[in-house]
C-alpha positions in Angstrom: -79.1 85.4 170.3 -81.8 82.9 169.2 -80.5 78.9 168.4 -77.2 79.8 168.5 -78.0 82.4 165.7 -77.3 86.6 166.4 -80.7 87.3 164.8 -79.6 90.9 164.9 -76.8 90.8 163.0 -78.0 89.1 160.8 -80.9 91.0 159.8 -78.4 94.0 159.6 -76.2 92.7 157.4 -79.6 91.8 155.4 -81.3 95.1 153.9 -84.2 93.9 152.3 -85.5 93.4 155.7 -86.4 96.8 155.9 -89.0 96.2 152.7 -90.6 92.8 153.4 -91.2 90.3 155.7 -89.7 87.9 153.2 -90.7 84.2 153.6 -89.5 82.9 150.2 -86.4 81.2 150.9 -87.1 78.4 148.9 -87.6 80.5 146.2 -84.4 82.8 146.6 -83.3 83.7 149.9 -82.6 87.6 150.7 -78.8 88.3 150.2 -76.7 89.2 152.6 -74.8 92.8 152.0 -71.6 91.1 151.7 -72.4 88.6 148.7 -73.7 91.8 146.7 -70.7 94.0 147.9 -68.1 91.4 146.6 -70.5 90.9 143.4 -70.7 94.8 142.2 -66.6 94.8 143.2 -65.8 92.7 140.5 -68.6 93.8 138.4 -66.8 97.3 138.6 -63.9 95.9 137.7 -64.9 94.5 134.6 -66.1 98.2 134.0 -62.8 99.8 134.8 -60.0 97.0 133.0 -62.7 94.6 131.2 -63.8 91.2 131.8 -60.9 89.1 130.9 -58.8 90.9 133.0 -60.7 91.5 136.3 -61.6 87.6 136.0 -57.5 87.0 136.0 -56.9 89.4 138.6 -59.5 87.4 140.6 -57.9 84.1 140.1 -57.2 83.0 143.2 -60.4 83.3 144.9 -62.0 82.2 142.3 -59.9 78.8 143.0 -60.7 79.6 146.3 -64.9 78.7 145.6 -64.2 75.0 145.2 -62.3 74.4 148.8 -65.4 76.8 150.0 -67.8 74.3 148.7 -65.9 71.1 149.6 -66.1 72.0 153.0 -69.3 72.9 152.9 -70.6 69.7 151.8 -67.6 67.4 152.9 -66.1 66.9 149.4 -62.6 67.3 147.7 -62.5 70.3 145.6 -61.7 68.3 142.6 -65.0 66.7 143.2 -66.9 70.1 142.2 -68.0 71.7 139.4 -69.6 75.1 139.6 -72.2 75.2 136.8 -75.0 77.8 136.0 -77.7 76.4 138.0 -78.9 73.5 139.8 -80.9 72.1 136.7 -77.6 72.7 134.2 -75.8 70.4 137.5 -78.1 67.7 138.0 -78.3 67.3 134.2 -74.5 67.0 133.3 -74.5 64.1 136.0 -77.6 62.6 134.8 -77.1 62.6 130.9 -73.6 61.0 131.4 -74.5 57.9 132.9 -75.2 55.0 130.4 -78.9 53.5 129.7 -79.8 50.6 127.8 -83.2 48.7 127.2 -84.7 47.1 130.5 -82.3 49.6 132.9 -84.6 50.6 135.8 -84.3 54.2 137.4 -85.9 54.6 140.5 -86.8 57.8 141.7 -89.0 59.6 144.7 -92.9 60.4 144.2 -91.5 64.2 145.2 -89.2 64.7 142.0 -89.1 68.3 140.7 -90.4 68.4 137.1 -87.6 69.5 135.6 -85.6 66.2 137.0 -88.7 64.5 136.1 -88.9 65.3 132.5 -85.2 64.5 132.0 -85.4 60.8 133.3 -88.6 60.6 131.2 -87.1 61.8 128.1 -84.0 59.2 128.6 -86.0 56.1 129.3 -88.2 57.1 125.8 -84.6 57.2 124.1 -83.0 54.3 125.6 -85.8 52.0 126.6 -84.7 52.2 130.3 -87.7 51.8 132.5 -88.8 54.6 135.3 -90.2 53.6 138.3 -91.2 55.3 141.6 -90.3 54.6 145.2 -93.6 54.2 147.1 -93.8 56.1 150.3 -93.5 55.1 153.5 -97.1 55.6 155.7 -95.9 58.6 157.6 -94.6 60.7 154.6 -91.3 59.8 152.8 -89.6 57.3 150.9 -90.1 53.9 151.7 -86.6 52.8 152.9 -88.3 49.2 152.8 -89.4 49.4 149.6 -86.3 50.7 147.9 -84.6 47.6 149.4 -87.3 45.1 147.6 -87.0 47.2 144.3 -82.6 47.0 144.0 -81.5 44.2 141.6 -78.6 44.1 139.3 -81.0 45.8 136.5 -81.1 49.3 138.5 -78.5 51.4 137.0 -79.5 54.7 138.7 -81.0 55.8 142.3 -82.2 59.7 141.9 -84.2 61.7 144.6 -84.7 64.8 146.0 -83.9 65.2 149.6 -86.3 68.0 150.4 -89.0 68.5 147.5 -89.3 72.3 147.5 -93.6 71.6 147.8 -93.7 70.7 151.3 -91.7 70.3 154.4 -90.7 66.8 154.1 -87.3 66.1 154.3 -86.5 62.6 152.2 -83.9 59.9 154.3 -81.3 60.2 152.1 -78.1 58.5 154.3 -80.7 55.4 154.9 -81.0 55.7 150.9 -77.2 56.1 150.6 -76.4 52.9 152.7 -78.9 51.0 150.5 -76.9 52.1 146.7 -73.5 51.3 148.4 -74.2 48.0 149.4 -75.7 47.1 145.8 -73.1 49.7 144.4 -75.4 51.5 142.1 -74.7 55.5 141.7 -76.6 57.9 143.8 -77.9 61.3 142.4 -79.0 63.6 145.0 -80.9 67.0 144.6 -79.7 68.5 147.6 -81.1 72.4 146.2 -83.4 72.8 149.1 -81.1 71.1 152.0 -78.0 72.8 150.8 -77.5 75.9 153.1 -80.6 74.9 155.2 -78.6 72.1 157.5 -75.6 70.6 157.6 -74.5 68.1 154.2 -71.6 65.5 154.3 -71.7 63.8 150.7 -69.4 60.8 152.7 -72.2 60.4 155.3 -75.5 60.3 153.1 -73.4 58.0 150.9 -74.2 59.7 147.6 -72.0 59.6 144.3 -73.4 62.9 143.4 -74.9 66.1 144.0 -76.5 68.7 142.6 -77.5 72.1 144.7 -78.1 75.8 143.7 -76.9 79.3 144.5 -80.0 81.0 145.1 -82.5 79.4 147.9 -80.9 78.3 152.0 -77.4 79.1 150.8 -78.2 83.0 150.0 -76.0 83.7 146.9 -77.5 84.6 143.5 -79.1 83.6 141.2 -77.9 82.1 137.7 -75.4 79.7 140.2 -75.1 76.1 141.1 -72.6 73.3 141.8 -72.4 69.6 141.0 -70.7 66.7 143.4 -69.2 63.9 141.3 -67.3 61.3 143.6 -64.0 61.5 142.5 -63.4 57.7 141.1 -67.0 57.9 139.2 -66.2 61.1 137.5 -63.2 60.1 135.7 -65.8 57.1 134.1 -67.8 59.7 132.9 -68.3 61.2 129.4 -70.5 64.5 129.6 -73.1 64.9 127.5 -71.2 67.8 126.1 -68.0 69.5 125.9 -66.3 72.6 125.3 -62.3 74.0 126.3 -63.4 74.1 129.9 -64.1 70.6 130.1 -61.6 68.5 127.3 -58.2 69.5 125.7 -58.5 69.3 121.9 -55.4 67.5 121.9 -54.6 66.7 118.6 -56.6 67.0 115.1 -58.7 64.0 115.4 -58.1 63.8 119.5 -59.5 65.4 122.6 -58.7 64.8 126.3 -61.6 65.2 129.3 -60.4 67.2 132.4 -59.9 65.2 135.5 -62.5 65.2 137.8 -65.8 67.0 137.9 -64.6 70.4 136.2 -64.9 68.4 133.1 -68.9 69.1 133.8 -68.0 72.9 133.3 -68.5 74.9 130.9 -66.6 77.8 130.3 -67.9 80.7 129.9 -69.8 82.0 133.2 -70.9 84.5 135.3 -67.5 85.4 137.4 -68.9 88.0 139.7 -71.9 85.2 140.5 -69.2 82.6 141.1 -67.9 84.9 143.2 -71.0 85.8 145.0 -71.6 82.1 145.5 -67.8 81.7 147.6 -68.9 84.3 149.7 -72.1 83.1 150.0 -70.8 79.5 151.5 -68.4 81.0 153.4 -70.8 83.2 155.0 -73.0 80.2 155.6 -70.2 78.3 157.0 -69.3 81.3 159.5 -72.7 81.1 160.8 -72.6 77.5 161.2 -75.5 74.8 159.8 -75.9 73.1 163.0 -77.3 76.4 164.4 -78.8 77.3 160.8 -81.1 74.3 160.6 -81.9 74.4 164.4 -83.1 77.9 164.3 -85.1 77.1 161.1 -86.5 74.3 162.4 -87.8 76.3 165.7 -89.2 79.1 163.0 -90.9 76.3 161.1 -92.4 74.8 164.3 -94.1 77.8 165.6 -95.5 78.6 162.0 -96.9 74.6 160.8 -99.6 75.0 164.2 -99.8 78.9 164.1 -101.6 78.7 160.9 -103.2 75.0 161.4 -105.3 76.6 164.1 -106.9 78.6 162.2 -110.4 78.1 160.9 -110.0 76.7 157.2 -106.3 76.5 157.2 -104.5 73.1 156.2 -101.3 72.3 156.2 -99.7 70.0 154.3 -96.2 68.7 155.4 -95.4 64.7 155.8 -93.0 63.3 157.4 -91.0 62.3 160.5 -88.8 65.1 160.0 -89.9 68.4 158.6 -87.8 71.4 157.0 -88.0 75.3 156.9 -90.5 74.9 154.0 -94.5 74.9 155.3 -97.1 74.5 153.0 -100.8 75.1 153.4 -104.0 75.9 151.4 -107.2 78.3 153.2 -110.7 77.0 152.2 -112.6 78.5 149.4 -109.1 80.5 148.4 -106.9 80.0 145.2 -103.5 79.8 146.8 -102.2 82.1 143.9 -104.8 84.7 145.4 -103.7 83.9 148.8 -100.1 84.9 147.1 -100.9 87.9 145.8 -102.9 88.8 149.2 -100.0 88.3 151.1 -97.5 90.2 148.5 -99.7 93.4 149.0 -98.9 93.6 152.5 -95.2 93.1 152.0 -94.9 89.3 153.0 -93.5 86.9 150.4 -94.8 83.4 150.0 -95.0 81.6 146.6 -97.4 78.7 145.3 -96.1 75.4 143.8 -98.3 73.7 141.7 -99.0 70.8 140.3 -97.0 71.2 136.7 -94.1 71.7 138.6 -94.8 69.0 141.3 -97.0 66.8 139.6 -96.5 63.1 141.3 -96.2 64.6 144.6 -99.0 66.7 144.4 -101.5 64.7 142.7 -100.9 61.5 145.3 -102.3 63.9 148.3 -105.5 64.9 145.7 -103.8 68.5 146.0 -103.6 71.1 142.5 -101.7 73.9 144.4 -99.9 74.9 147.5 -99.1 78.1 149.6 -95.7 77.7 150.3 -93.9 79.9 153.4 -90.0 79.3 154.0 -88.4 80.4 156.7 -84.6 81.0 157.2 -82.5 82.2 160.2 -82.8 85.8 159.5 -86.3 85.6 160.1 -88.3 86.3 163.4 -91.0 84.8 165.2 -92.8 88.5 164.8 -92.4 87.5 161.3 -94.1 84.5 161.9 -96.6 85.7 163.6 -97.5 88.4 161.0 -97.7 85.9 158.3 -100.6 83.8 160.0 -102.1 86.9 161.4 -102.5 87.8 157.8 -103.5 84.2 157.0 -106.2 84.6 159.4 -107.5 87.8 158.5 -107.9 86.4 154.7 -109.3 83.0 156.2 -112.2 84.9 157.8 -113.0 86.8 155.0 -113.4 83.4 152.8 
């Protein structure tokens, strides 16, 4: 045992183990043998009785996904919509809240570019104004700040609680307490903090939520799920609509679903919704208390491992740091670094500055190496990443 985590079992009931030291998690997590074993069950079954029919035979726990992700995240399971990833989430929330000339959305100087692009693209159409939350001196938003920037004109408070191009983990309940109190909706992208350490939508105070299947939860890919509070969602017109989402009620007539399933689509992947149950319930069972304490501890031998090193700087802000490390070596592209490091079996990525542009650019940096740890990791591992670090440091 290791932070409350069986670091044994886990790594058995984790194959790909065996083939890399895999420090990627904020890319896509290694999956655990029993989200792929329910996934090619019903996979088969489509083979053997066809698609329609396995997904019916399925029904129940398919139903049973929503309750799974309530908990996880301390929602209702009306409140969730699964959707086909984190982007496809974040954007059914976004593009269904109204904008007008002069609206102000404030966002973080950590935004993924994706979210970026979409709040850019509305202000040009609507004439609502974007503006970005300054940081606070030791890494983070400015809790301060966002306080002196709410006025009756802000229709919309979006950030990311950990950017997935450094370790920083955002305050979102201090953020949370701030839009309740001037009651102004709350969009959280929770993709990195999701699986990673414990969420309670209630507690952080946000309306909504968008996360994906793929990174700290350990399901697949091609999977996400949206939050909507309950008594916002049935305000909300998507920005669009199909039979999962409306009833076509009469000729000229439709009817929106209740809740958040009317941000569904539906057609989707079953065996990946599937794959995504088990995968929160396998997280659950494990516990995020001891998931984000063991992380943590992982992260916290690596960040001073490799900043000891001759040429080595990391580059993680804040007052509270996350499984995600990021560091560049002297006279070294970081994509070279990648590629280095993929040759001997260890898996990092790079993020870069078109994908992270504001946060990036503020620190003078164009790309990052970018190690993530997760509970099935061990400290060996660690060690054999800034070994290798090292080894590629001297040589520069």
């Amino acid at each position: 045992m290791a932070d409350g985590i069986d670091v044994a079992r886990a790594r058995a009931e984790t194959p790909g183990v065996a083939n890399v030291v895999h420090l990627n998690n904020a890319g896509a997590a290694l999956l655990p043998r029993p989200v792929v074993s329910r996934m090619v069950a019903h996979l088969e079954r489509e083979e053997a009785i066809g698609g329609y029919e396995a997904e019916a035979e399925a029904e129940a726990e398919i139903g049973a996904v929503y309750g799974s992700i309530a908990r996880l995240i301390g929602a209702e399971h009306d409140e969730i919509a699964i959707c086909e990833n984190a982007t496809r989430a974040w954007d059914m929330a976004f593009y269904s809240l109204p904008f007008g000339p002069g609206d102000r959305i404030l966002t973080s100087g950590v935004e993924y570019t994706s979210n970026f692009l979409a709040i850019l693209q509305v202000a040009r159409r609507t004439g609502a104004l974007v503006e970005v939350i300054p940081d606070a001196p030791d890494g983070g938003l400015s809790i301060e700040a966002l306080e002196r920037m709410l006025d009756e004109r802000v229709r919309l408070v979006a950030i990311t609680h950990m950017p997935s191009h450094s370790g920083l983990v955002n305050p979102a309940a201090a953020v949370g307490r701030l839009t309740r109190a001037f009651g102004i909706p709350f969009l959280l992208d929770a993709c990195q903090s999701v699986g990673q350490m414990p969420i309670d939508v209630g507690a952080i105070g946000c309306d909504m939520l968008a996360a994906t299947s793929r990174k700290f939860l350990r399901g697949p890919r091609g999977m996400g799920f949206l939050y909507v509070r309950r008594d916002l969602a049935d305000g909300l017109e998507p920005p669009f609509i199909d039979y999962r989402s409306a009833r076509w009620t009469s000729r000229g007539e439709y009817r929106l679903e209740d809740g958040a399933r009317r941000f569904e689509n539906w057609e989707s992947n079953v065996a990946a919704k599937l794959g995504l149950g088990v995968a929160v319930d396998y997280s659950l069972a494990w516990g995020l208390d001891a998931i984000e304490t063991r992380v943590v501890a992982l992260a916290e031998r690596l960040r001073p491992g490799l900043a000891a090193l001759r040429g080595v700087a990391v580059h993680d802000p804040g007052p509270r740091r996350s499984g995600i490390v990021t560091f560049t070596v002297a006279g070294l592209d970081p994509s070279s670094v990648e590629s280095s490091l993929r040759s001997r079996r260890i898996n990092v990525s790079v993020s870069d500055v078109a994908y992270h542009r504001l946060g990036l650019e503020s620190r003078g940096l164009g790309s990052v190496v970018r190690a993530s740890v997760h509970y099935y990791n061990t400290e060996d591992e660690v060690d054999t990443l800034v070994a290798a670090v090292a080894s590629l440091a001297e040589r520069s």
